[in-house]
N, C-alpha and C positions, 0 to 999 in steps of 0.2 A: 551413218548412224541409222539401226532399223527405225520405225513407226515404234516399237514396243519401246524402246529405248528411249526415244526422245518424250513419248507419254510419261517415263517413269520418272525422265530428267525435269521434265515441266511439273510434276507432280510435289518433287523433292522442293526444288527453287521455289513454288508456291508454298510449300510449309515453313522451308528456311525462312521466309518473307516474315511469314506471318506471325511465329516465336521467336526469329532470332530477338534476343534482346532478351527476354523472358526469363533467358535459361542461364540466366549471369551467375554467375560462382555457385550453381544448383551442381551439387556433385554425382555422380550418377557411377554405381560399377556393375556391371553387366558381367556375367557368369553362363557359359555355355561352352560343354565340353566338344561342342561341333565346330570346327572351327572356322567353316563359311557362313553359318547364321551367326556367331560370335560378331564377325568384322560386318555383316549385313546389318545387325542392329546398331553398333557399334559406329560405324559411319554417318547412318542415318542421323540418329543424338545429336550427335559432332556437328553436324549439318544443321538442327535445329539448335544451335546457339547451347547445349549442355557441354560442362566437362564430365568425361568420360575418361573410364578407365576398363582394361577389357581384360578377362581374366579367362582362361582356358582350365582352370584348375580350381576346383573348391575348396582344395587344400589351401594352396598359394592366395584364394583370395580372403580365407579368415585371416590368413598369416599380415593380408596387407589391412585389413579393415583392422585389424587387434592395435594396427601403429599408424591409420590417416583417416579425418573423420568423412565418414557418406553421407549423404539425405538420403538415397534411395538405392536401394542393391536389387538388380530387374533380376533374377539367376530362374535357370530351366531346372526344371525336377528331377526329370531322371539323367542322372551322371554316372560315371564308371565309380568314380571315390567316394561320393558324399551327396546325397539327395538333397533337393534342393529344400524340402523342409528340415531337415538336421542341419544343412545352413542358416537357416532361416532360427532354428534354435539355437546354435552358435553363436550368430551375429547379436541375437537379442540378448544375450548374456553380459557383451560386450558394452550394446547402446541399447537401451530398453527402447529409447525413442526413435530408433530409425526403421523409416518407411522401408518394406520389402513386399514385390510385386514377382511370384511364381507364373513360370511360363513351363506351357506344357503340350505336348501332341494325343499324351493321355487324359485327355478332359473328361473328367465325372464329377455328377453330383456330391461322391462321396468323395472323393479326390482336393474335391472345391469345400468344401463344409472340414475334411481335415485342415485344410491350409489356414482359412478362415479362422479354426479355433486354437490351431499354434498362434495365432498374433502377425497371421498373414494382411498387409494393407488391403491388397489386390489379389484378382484371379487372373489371367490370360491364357487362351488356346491358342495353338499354332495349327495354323500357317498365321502368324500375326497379324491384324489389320492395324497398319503401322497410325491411321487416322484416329482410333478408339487407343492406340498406346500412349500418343501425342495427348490426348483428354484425361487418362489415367493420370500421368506426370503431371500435366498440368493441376489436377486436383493435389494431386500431395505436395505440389509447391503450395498450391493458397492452403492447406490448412498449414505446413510450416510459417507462411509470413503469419497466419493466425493467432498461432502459436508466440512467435516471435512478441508482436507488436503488442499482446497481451501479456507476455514479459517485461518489455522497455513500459509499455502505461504502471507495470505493479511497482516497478525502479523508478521510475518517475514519484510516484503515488508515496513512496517509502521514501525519496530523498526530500518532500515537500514536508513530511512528517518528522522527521528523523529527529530526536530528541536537540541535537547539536543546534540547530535551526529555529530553537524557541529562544524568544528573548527575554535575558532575566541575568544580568549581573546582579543583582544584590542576594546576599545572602541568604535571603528567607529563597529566591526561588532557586537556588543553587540546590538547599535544601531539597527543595520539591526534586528538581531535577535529578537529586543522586538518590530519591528515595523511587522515581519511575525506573531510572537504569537498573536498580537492584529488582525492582517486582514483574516487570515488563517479561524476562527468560519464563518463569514459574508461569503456572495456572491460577495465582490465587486472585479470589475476587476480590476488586478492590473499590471503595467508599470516593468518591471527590466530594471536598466539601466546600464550599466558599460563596461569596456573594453572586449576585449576576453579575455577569460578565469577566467574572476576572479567569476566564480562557479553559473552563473543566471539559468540555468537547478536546479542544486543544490537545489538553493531556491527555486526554482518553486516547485519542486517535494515534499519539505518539509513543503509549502504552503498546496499541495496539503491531506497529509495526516495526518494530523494537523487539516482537517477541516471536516463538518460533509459528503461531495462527499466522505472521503476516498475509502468506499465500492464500487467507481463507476469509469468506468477506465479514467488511464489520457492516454492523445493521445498528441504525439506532431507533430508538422510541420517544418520544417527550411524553410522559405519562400522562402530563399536564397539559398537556395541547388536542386532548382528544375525548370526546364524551364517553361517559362510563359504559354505556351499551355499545361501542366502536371499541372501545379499548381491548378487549378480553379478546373479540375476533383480530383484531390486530396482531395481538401478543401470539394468539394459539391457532390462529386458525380457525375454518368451519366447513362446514358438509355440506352439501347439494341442501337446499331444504331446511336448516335448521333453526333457521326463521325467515321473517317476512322479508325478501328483497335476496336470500340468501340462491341466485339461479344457477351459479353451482361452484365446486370445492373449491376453496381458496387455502392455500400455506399460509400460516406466519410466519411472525419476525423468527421466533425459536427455527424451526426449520428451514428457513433462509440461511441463516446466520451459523447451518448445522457447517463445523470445524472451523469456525472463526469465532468472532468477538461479535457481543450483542451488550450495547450500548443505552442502560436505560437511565436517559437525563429525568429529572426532576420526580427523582424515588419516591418523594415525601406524600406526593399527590398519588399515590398508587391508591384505588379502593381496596377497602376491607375484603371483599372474598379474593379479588386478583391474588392481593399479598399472601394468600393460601396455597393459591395455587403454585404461585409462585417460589414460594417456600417448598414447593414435590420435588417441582424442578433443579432447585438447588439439592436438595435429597438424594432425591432419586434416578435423578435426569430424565426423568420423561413426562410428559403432558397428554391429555387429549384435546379433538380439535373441538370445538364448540357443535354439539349434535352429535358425536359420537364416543362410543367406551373403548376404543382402541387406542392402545397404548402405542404414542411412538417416543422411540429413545431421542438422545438429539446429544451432540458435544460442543457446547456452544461456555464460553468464557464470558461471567457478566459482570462488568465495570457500571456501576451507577454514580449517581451526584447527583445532587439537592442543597438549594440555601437554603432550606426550613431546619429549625432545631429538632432534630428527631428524638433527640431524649426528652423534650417539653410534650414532642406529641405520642413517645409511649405512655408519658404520666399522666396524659387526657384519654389514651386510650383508643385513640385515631393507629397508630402501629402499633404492627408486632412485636414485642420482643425477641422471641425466636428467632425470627425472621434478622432484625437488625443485626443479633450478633452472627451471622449467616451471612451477612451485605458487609459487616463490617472489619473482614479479616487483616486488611492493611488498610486506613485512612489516611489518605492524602490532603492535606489543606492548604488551598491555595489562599496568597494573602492578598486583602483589596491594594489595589492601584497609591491609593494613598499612603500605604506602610512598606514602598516600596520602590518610593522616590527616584531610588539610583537607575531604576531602569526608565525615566522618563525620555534621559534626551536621545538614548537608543530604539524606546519604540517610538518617537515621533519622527524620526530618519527615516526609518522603515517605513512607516505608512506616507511619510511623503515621495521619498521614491516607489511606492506601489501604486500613491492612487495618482502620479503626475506622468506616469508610463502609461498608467487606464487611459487617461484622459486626453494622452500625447501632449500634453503642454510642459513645457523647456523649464520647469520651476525649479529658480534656486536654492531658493530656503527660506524659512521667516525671519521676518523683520526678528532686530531685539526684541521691542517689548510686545509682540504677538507671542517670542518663543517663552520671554519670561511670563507669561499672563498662562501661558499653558503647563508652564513648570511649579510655578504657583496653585492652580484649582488643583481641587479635592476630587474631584471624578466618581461621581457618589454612583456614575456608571459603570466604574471602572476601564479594564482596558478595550470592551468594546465603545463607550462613548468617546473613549479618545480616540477612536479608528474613526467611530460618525461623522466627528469636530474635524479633523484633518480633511477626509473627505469632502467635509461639505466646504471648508475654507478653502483644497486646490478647485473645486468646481467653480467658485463666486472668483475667484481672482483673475484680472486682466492682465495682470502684471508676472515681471520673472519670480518675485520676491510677496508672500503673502504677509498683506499688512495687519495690524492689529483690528483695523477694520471689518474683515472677514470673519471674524470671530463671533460667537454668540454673546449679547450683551451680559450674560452671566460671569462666562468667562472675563471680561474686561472689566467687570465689578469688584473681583477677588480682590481682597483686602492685600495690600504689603504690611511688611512689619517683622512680626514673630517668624511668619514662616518663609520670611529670605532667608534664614539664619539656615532653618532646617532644610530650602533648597539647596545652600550654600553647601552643609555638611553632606548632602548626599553628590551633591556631583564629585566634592573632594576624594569622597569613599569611592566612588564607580572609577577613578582615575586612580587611585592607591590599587583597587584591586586588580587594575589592569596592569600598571607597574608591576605588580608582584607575578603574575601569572606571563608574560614576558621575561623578565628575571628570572622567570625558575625554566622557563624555557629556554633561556641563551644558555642558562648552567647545567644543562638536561639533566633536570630535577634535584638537583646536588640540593637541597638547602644551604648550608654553608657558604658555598661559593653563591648563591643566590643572596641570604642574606650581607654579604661583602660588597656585593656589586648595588643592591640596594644601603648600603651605608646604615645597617641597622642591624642587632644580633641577633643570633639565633633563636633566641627565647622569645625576641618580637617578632620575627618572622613565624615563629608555632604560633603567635596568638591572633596573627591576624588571619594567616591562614583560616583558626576556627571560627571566627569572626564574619567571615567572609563566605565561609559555608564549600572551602576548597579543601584539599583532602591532604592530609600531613603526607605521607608517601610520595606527595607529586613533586 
């Protein structure tokens, strides 16, 4: 073996070192009508841990790229068939997203800036420096894992939300739930109305990913959480300068949130000029930032919610009217914790397998009269105080089973009586309705054979179905 040979051998085995491993299922097709630079680049790859596929023909390799997927197609320019930018437009017809890197002996600026502006990744001159090739591929693998992994987090992010995944067997949230799956496809904006806590973020969010914005971010506000002079630059934006502390342009939430869902919690607290401006934006879609007259457009979906009566505070004069029937195209009302019993011993499951996973502790479940003291209270916080109460009884507890002990002395004071009856009557209902929806799934979706196998007739089985807030077809 000459000195030249074994530099180039030492060379190779140092790069195989240092990628192999890197280049795992990264699919690479190489295009060069020469057919010793073809197997020269071709081997090299091979060697650095890529699969490779090596093509003599630019015919033959649209013909293989049209029926097996690449990350990256390296092809030389000048060919007898088909240049490598008319491949390079070929291929992109095919996979808009695949990476392609033109190699060439005719290196020009103008050469380089056509490639570039077909939707070329990369440039390369030849003679190759196969060390700057190695850095090129390398780069178009991390923006694919990029790519990638901000894929799985939106899938992730979409299955955490996903309407199916809110909890609410009773009828009134069934309701809700079949009135998000119908509004969620459409653009229309839509009202949350209900007390604190009983979960309008919640819906929002699973509004939001439900529908076809998902890809596009959601942005929320509390309108009520931020003083009036922060608010406006919040919402719209400001310029370099356009007042005291303003040291330079900032976006808002509108522009942030441009091709997604913009999420303004507690509408009712919005000020008087906001609500104006506000009202353009639903108009017209466009705003300016705070210090300047330029108009920018914006596509942005806005879902609000608010526990204030907003028809007490048009008749005071504090809101718009305008405005309202503008916010108010679909209403959704979610109902308090207390008028909606059946889903209690569901979401107490859930937050005890979420907050006993947090906290790594082995907990089995509540005592009796801890779960009945909780099935009992009014929750005048609704379903976030019952998340608190959970939480804060798996944190105090020593034991596998949380005692009535751990509970807030509020809680343990609830009166019994009248309303074991109406605990009684919702757990009965939450377990009818699950009979049924089982039932109609052994008999896929027959009613008939459903109501038979539930031992009741067809006309009870239609009324409880509506009862229950399940859909007569199913």
């Amino acid at each position: 073996m000459t000195g030249t040979e074994m530099t180039e051998q030492a060379y190779r085995e140092d790069t195989e070192s240092r990628v192999s491993g890197h280049g795992d299922r990264f699919h690479v097709m190489v295009v060069d009508d020469e057919r010793t630079q073809l197997e020269f680049v071709g081997g090299f790859l091979r060697k650095a841990g890529f699969e490779v596929a090596l093509m003599e023909s630019a015919g033959r390799a649209l013909e293989r790229f049209r029926k097996e997927p690449f990350d990256l197609v390296l092809t030389d320019q000048r060919m007898s068939e088909m240049s490598g930018l008319d491949l390079l437009k070929q291929c992109r017809g095919v996979d808009p997203e695949v990476a392609v890197i033109i190699m060439t002996a005719y290196g020009s600026i103008e050469t380089a800036v056509s490639a570039m502006q077909d939707g070329a990744t990369d440039y390369l001159t030849k003679p190759l420096n196969l060390e700057e090739l190695l850095l090129r591929i390398e780069r178009v693998k991390r923006s694919h894992q990029l790519v990638r992994e901000n894929t799985q987090l939106r899938e992730a992010l979409q299955e955490r939300h996903r309407i199916e995944g809110i909890i609410g067997e009773s009828g009134q949230m069934q309701e809700v739930l079949d009135l998000v799956r119908r509004v969620a496809p459409s653009d229309a904006t839509v009202l949350l109305r209900g007390e604190s806590g009983t979960g309008k973020e919640l819906i929002a969010k699973a509004i939001h990913y439900a529908s076809d914005r998902r890809s596009g971010p959601l942005v929320k506000v509390n309108c009520a959480a931020l003083p009036e002079t922060l608010l406006e630059s919040e919402l719209f934006g400001h310029e370099k300068g356009a007042f005291t502390g303003a040291f330079a342009m900032r976006k808002g939430r509108f522009e942030i949130a441009d091709g997604g869902t913009l999420f303004l919690d507690e509408i009712g607290d919005l000020p008087a000029h906001l609500q104006a401006k506000l009202l353009r934006v639903l108009q017209e879609k466009e705003f300016e930032r705070v210090g300047s007259n330029r108009a920018i457009t914006t596509d942005v979906r806005i879902i609000t919610a608010t526990h204030r009566d907003l028809e007490q505070l048009m008749r005071e004069g504090s809101f718009r009217e305008d405005l309202y029937y503008r916010l108010n195209v679909v209403t959704i009302i979610l109902p308090p914790l207390r008028e909606r019993r059946q889903d209690l011993p569901a979401l107490i499951e859930h937050f005890l397998r979420k907050f006993a996973e947090k906290n790594g502790k082995p907990i089995q479940g509540f005592s009796r009269d801890a779960r009945d003291a909780l099935l009992r209270y009014d929750y005048p916080g609704n379903v976030r105080e019952l998340e608190n109460l959970v939480e804060r009884a798996i944190v105090l507890t020593r034991d596998d089973v949380v005692s009535l002990g751990e509970l807030p002395l509020t809680i343990k004071e609830t009166r019994t009586g009248a309303d074991d009856q109406t605990n009684l009557s919702a757990v009965v209902e939450g377990m009818e309705r699950r009979m049924i929806v089982e039932a109609l799934d052994a008999a896929g979706g027959v009613q008939t054979k459903a109501a038979d196998n539930l031992g009741i007739s067809e006309r009870a089985l239609r009324y409880k179905l509506r009862k229950y807030g399940l859909r007569d077809d199913k």
